[in-house]
N, CA, C, O and CB atoms as a CASP TS submission, in Angstrom:
PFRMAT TS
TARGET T0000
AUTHOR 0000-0000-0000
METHOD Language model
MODEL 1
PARENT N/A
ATOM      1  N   UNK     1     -13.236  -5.028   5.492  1.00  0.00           N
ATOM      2  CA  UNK     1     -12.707  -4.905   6.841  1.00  0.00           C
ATOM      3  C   UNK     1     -11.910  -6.158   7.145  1.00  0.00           C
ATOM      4  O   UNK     1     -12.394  -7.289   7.133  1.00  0.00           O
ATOM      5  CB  UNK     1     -13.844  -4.691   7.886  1.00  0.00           C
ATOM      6  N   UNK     2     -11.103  -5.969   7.321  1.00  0.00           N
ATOM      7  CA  UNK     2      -9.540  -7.297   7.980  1.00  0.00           C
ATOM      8  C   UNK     2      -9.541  -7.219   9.436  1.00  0.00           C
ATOM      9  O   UNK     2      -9.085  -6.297  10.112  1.00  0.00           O
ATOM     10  CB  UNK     2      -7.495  -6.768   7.498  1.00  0.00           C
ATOM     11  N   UNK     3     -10.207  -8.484   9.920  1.00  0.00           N
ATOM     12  CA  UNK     3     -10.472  -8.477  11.547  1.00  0.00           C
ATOM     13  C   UNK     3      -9.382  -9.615  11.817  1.00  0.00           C
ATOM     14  O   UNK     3      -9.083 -10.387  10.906  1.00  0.00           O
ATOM     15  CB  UNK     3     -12.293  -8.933  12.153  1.00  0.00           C
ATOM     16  N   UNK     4      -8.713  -9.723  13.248  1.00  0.00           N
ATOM     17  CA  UNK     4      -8.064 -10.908  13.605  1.00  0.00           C
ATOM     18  C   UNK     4      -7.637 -10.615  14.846  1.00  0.00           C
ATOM     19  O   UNK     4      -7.707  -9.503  15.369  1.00  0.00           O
ATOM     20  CB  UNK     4      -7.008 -11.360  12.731  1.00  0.00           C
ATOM     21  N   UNK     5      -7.147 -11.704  15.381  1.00  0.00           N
ATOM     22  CA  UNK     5      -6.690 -11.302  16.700  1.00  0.00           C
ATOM     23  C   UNK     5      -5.042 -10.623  16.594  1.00  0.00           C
ATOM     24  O   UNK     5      -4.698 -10.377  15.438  1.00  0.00           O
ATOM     25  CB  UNK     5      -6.774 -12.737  17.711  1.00  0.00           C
ATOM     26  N   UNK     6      -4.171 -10.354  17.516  1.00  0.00           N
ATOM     27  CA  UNK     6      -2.873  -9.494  17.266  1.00  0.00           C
ATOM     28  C   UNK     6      -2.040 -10.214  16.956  1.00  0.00           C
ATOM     29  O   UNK     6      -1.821 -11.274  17.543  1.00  0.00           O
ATOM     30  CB  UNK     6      -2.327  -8.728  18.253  1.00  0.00           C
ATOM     31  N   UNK     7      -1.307  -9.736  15.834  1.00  0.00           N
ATOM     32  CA  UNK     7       0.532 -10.429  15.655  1.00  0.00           C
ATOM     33  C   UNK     7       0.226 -11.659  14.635  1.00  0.00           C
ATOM     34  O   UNK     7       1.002 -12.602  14.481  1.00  0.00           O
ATOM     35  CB  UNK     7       1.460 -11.283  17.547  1.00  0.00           C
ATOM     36  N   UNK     8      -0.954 -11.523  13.996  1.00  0.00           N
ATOM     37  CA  UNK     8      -1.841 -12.435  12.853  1.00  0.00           C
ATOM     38  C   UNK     8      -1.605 -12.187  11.271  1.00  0.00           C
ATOM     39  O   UNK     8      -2.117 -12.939  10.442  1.00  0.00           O
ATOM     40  CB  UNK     8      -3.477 -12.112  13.062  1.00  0.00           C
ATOM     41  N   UNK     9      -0.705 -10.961  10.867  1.00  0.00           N
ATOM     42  CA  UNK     9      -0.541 -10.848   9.953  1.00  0.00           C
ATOM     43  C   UNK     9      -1.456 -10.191   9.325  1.00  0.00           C
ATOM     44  O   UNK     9      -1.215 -10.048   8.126  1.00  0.00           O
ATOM     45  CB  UNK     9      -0.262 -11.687   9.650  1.00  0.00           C
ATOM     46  N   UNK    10      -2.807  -9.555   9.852  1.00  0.00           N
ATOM     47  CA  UNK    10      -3.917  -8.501   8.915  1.00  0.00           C
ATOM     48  C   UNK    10      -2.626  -7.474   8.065  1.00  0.00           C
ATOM     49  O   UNK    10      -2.390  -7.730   6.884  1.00  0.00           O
ATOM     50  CB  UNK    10      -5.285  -7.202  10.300  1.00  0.00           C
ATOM     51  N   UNK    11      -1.962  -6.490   8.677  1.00  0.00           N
ATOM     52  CA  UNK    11      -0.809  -5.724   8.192  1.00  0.00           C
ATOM     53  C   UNK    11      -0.356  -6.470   6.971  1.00  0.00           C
ATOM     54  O   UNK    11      -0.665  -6.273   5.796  1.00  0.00           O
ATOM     55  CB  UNK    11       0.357  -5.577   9.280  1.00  0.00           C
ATOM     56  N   UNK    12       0.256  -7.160   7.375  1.00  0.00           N
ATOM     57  CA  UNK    12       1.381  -7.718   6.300  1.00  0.00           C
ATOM     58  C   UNK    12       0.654  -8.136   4.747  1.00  0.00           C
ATOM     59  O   UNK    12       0.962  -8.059   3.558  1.00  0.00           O
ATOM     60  CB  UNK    12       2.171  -9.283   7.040  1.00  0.00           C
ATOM     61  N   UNK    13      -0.630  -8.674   5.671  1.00  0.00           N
ATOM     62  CA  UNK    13      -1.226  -9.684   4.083  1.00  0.00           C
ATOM     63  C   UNK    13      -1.586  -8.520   3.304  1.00  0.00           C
ATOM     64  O   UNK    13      -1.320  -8.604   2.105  1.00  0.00           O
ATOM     65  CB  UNK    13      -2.906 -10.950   4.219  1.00  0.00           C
ATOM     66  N   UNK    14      -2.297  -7.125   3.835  1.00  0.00           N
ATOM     67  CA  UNK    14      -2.826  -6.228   3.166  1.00  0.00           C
ATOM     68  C   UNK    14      -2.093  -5.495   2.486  1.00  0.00           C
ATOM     69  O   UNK    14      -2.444  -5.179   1.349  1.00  0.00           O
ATOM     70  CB  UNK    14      -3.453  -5.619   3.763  1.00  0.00           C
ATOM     71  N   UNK    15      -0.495  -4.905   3.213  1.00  0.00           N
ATOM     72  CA  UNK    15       0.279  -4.342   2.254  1.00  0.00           C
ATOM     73  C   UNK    15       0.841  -5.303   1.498  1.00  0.00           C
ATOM     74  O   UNK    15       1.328  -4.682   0.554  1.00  0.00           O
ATOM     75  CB  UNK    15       1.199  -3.531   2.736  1.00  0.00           C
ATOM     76  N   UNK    16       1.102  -6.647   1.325  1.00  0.00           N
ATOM     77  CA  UNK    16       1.374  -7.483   0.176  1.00  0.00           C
ATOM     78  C   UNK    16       0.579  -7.441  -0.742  1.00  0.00           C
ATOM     79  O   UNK    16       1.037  -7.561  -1.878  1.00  0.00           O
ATOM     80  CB  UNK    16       1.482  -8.659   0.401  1.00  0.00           C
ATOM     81  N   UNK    17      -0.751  -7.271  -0.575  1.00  0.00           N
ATOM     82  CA  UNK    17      -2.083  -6.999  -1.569  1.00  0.00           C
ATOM     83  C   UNK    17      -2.158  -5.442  -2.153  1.00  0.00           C
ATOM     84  O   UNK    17      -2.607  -5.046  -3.228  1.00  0.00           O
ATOM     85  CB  UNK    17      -3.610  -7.277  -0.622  1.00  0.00           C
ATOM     86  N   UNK    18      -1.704  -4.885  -1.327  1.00  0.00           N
ATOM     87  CA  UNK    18      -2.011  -3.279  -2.364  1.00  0.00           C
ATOM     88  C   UNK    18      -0.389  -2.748  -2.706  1.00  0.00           C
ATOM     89  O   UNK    18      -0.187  -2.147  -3.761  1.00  0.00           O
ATOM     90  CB  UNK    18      -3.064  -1.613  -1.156  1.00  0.00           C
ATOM     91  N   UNK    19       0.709  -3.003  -1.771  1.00  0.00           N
ATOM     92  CA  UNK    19       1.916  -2.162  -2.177  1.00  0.00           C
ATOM     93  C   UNK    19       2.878  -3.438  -2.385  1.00  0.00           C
ATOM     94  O   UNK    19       4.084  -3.217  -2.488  1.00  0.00           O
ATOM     95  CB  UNK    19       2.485  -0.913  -0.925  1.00  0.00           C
ATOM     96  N   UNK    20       2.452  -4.629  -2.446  1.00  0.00           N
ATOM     97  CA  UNK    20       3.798  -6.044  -3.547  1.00  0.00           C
ATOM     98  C   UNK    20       4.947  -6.072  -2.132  1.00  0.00           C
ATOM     99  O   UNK    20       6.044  -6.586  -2.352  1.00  0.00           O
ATOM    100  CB  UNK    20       5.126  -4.985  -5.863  1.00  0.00           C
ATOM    101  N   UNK    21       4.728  -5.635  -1.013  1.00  0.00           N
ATOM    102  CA  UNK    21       5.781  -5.565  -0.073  1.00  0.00           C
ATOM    103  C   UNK    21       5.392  -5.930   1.329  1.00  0.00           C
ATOM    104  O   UNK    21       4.380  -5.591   1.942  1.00  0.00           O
ATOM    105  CB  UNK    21       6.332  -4.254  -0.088  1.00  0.00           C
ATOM    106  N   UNK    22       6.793  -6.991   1.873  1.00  0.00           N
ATOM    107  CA  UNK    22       6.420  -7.991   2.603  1.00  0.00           C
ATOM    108  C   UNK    22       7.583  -7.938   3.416  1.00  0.00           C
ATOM    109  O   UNK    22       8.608  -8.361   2.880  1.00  0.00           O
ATOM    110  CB  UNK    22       6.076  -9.258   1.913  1.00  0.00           C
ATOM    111  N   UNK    23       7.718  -7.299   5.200  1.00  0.00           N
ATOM    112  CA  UNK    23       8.539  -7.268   6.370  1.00  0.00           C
ATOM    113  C   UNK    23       8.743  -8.402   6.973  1.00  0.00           C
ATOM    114  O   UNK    23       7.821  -9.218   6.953  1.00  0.00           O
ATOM    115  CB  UNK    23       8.109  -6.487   7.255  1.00  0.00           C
ATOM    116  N   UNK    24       9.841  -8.700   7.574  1.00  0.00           N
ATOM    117  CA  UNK    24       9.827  -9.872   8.756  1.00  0.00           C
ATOM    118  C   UNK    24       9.201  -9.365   9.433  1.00  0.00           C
ATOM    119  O   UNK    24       8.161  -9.980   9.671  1.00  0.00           O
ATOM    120  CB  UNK    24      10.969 -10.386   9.494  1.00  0.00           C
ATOM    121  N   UNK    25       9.367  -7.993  10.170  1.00  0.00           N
ATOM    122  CA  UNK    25       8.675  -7.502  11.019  1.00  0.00           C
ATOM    123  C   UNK    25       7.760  -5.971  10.809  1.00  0.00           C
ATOM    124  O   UNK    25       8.168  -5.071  10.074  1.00  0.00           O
ATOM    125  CB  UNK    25       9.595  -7.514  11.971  1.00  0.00           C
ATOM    126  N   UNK    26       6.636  -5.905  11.502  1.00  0.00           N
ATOM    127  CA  UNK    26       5.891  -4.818  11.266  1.00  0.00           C
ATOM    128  C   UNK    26       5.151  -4.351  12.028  1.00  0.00           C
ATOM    129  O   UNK    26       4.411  -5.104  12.660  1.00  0.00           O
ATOM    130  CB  UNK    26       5.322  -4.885  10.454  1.00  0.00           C
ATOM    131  N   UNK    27       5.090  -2.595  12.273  1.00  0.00           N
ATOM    132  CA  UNK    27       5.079  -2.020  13.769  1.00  0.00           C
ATOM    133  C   UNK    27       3.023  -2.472  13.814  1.00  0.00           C
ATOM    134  O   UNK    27       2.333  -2.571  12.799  1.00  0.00           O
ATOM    135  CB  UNK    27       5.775   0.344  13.902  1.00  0.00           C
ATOM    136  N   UNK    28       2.508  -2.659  15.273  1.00  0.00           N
ATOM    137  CA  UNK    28       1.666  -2.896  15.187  1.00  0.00           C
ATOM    138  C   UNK    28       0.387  -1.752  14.742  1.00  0.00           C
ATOM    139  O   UNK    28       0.699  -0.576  14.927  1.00  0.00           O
ATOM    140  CB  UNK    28       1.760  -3.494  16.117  1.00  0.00           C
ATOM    141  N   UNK    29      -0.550  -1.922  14.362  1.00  0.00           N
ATOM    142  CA  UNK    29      -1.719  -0.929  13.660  1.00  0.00           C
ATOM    143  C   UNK    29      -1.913  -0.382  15.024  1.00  0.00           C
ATOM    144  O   UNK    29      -1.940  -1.221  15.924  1.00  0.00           O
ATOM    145  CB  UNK    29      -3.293  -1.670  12.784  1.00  0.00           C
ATOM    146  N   UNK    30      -2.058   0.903  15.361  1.00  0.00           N
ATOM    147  CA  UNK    30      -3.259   1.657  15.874  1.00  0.00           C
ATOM    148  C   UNK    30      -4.877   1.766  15.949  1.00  0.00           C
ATOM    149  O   UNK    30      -4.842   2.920  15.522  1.00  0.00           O
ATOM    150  CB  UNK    30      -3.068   2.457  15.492  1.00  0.00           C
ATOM    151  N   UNK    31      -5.936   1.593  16.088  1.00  0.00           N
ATOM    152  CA  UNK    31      -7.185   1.694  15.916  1.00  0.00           C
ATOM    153  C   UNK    31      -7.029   1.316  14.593  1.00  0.00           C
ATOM    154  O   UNK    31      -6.317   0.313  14.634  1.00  0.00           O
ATOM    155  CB  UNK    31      -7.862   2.934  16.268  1.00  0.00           C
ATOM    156  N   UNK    32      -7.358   1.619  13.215  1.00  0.00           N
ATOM    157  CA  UNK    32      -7.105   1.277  12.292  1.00  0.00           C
ATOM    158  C   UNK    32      -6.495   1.918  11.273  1.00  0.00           C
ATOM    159  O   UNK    32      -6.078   3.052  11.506  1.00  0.00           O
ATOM    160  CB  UNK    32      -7.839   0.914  12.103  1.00  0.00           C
ATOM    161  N   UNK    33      -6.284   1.273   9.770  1.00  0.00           N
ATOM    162  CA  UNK    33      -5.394   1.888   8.733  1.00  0.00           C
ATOM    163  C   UNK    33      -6.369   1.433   7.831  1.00  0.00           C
ATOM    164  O   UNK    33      -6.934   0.354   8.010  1.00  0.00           O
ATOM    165  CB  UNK    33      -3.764   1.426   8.517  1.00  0.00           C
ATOM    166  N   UNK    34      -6.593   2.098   6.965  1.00  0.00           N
ATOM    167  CA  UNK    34      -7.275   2.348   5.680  1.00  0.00           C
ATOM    168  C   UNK    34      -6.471   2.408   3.968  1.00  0.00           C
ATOM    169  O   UNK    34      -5.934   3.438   3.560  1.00  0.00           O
ATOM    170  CB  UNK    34      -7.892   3.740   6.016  1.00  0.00           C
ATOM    171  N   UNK    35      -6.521   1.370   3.310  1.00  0.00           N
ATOM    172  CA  UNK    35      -5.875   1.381   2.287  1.00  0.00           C
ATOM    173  C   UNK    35      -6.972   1.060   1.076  1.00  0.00           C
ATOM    174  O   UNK    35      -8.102   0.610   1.267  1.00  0.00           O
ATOM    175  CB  UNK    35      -4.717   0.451   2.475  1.00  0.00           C
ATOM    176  N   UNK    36      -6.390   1.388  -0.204  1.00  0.00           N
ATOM    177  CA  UNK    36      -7.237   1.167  -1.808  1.00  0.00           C
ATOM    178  C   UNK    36      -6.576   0.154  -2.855  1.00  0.00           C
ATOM    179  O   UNK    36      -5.405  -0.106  -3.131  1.00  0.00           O
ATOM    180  CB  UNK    36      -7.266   2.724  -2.737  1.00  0.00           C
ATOM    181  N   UNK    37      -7.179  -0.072  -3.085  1.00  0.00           N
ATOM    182  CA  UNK    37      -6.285  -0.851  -4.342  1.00  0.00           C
ATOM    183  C   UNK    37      -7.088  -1.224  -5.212  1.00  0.00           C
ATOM    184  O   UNK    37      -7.913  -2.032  -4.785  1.00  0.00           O
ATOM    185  CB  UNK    37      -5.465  -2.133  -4.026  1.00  0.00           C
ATOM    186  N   UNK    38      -7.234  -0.799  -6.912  1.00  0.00           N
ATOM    187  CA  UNK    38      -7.149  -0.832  -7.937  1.00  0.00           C
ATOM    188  C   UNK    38      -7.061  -2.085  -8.503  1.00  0.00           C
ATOM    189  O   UNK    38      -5.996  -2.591  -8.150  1.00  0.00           O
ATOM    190  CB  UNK    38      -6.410  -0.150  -8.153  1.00  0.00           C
ATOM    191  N   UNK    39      -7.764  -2.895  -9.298  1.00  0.00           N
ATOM    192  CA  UNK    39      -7.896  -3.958 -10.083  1.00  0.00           C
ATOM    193  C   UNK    39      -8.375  -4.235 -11.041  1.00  0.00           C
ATOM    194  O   UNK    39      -9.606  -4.239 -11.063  1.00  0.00           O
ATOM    195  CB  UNK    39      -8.177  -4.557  -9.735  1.00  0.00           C
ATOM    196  N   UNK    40      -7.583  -4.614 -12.335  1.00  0.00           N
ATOM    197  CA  UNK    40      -8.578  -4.533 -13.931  1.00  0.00           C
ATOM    198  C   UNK    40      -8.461  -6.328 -13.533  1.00  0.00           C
ATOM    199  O   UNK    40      -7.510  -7.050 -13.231  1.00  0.00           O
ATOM    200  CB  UNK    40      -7.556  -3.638 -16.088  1.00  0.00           C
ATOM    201  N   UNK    41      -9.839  -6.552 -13.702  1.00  0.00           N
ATOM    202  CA  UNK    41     -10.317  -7.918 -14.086  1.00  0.00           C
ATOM    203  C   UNK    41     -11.088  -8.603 -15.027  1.00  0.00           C
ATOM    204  O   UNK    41     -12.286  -8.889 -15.030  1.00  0.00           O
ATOM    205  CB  UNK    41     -10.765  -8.235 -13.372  1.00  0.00           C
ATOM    206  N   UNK    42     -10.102  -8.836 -15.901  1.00  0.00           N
ATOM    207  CA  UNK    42     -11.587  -9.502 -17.146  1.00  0.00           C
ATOM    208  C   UNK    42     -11.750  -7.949 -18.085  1.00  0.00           C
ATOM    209  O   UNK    42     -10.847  -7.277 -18.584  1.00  0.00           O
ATOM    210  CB  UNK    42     -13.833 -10.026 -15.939  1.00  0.00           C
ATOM    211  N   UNK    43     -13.201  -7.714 -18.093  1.00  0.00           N
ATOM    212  CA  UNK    43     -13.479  -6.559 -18.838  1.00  0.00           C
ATOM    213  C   UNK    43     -13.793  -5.707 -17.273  1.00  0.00           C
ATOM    214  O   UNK    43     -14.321  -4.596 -17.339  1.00  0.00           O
ATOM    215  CB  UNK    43     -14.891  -6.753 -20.180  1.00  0.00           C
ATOM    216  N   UNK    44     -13.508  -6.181 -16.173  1.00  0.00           N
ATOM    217  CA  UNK    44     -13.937  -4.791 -15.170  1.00  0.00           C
ATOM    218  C   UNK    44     -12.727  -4.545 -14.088  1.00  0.00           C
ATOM    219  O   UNK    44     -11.774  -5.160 -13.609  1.00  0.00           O
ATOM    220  CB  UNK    44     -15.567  -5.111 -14.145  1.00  0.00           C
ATOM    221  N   UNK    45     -13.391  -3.202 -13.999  1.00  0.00           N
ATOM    222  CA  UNK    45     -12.112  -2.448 -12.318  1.00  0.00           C
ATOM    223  C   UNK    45     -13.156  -2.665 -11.135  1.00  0.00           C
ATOM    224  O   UNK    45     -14.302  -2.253 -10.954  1.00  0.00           O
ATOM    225  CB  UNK    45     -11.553   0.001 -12.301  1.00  0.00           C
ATOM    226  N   UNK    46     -12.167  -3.601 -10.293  1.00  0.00           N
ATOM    227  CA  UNK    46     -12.430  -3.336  -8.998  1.00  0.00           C
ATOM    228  C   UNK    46     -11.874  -2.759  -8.488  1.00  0.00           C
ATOM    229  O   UNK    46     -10.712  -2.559  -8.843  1.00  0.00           O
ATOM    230  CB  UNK    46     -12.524  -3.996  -8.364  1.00  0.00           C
ATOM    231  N   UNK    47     -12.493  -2.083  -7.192  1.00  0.00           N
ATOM    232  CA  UNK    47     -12.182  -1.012  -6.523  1.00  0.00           C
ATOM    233  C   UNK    47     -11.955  -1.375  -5.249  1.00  0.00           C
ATOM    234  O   UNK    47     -13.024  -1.163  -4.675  1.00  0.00           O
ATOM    235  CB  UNK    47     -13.064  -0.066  -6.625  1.00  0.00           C
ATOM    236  N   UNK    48     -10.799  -2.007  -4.099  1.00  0.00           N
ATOM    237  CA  UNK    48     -10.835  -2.366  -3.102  1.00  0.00           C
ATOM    238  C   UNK    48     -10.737  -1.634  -1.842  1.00  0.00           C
ATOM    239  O   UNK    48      -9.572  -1.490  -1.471  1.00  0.00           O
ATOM    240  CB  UNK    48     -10.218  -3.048  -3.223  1.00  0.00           C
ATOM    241  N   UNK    49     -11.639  -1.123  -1.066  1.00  0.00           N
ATOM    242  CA  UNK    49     -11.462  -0.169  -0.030  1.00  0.00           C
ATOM    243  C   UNK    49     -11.333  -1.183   1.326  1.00  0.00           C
ATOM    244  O   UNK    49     -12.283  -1.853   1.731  1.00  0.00           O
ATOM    245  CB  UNK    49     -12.797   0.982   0.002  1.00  0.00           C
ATOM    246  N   UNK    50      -9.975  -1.176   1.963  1.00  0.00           N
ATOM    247  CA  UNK    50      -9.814  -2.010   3.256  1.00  0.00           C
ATOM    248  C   UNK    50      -9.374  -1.205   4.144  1.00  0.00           C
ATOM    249  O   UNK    50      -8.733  -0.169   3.973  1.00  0.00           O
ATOM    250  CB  UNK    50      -8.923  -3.167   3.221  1.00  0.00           C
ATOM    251  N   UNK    51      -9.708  -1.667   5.064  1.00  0.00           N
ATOM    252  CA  UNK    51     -10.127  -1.346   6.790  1.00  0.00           C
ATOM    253  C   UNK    51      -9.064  -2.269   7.416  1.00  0.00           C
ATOM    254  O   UNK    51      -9.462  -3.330   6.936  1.00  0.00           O
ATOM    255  CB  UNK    51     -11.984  -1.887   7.406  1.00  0.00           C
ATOM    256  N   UNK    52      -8.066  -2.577   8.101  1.00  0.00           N
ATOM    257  CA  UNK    52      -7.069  -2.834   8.603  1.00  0.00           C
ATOM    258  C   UNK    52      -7.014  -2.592  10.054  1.00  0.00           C
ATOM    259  O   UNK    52      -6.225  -1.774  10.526  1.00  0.00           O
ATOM    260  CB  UNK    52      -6.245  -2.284   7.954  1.00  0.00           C
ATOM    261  N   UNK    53      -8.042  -3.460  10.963  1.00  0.00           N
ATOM    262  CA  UNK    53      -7.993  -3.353  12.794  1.00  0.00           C
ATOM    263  C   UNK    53      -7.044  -3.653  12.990  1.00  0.00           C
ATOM    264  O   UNK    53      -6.305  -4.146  12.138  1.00  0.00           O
ATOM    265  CB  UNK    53      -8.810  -4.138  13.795  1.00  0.00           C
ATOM    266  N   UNK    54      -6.675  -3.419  14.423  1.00  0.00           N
ATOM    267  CA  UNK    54      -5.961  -3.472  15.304  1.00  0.00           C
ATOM    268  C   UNK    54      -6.575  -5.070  15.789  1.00  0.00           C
ATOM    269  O   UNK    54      -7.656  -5.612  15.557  1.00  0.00           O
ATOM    270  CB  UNK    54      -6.030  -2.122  16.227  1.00  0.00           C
ATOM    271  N   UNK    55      -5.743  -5.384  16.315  1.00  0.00           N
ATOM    272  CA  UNK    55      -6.445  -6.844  16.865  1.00  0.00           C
ATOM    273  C   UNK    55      -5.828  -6.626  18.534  1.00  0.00           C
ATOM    274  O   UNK    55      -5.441  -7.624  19.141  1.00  0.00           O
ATOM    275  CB  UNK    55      -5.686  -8.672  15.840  1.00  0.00           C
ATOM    276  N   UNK    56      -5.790  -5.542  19.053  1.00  0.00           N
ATOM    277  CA  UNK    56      -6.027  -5.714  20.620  1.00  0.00           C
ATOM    278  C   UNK    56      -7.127  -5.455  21.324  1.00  0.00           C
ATOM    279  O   UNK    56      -7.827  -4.491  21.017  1.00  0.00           O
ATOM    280  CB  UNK    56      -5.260  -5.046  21.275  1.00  0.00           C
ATOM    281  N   UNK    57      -7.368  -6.068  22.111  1.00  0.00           N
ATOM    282  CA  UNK    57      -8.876  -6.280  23.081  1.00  0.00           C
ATOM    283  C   UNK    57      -9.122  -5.171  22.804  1.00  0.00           C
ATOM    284  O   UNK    57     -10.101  -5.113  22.060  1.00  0.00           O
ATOM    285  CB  UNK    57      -9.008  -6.618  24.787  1.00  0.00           C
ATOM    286  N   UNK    58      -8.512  -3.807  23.152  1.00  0.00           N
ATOM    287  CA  UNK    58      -9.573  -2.638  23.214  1.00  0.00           C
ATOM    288  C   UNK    58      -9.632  -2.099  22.104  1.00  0.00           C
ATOM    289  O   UNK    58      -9.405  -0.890  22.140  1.00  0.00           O
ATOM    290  CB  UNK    58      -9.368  -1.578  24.141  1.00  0.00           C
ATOM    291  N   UNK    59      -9.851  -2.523  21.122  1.00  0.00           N
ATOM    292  CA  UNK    59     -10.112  -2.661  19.504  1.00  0.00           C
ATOM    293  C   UNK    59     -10.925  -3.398  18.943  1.00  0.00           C
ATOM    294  O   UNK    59     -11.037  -3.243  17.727  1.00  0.00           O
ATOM    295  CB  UNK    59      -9.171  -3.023  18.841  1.00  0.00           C
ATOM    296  N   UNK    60     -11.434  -4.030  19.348  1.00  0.00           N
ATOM    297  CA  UNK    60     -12.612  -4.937  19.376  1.00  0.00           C
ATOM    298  C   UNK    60     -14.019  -4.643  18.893  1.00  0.00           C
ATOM    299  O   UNK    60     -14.724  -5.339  18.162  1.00  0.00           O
ATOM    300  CB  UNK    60     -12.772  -5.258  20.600  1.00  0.00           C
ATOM    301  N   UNK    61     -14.325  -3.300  19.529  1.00  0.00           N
ATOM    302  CA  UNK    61     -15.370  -2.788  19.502  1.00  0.00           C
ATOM    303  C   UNK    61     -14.823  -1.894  17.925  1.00  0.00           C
ATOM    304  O   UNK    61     -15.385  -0.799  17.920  1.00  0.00           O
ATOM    305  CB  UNK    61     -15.803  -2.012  21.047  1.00  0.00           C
ATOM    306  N   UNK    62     -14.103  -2.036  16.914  1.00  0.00           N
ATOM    307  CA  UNK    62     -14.293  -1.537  15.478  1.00  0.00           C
ATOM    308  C   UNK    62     -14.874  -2.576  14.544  1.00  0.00           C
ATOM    309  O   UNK    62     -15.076  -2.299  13.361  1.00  0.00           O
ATOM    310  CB  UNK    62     -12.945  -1.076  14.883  1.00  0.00           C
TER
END
């Protein structure tokens, strides 16, 4: 789960981490966005399941 307050970059850092791609600007999350990403490390796969809040007050409570 990627918590922060708004206009903090949770968005940006996460699609740089799963899709290699990086906006000046980027529309803000809704309640949240859910992404995966795939990783061979060493001899193992990780499996990354992220959660992507919203960082406005009435978002808080995710």
């Amino acid at each position: 789960v990627l918590l922060g307050d708004m206009g903090t970059g949770k968005t940006s850092l996460v699609l740089r981490f799963v899709k290699g791609q990086f906006s000046e600007y980027q529309e803000s999350t809704i309640g949240a966005a859910f992404f995966t990403q795939v990783l061979s490390l060493n001899e193992a796969t990780v499996k990354f399941d992220i959660w992507d809040t919203a960082g406005q007050e009435r978002y808080h409570s995710l």
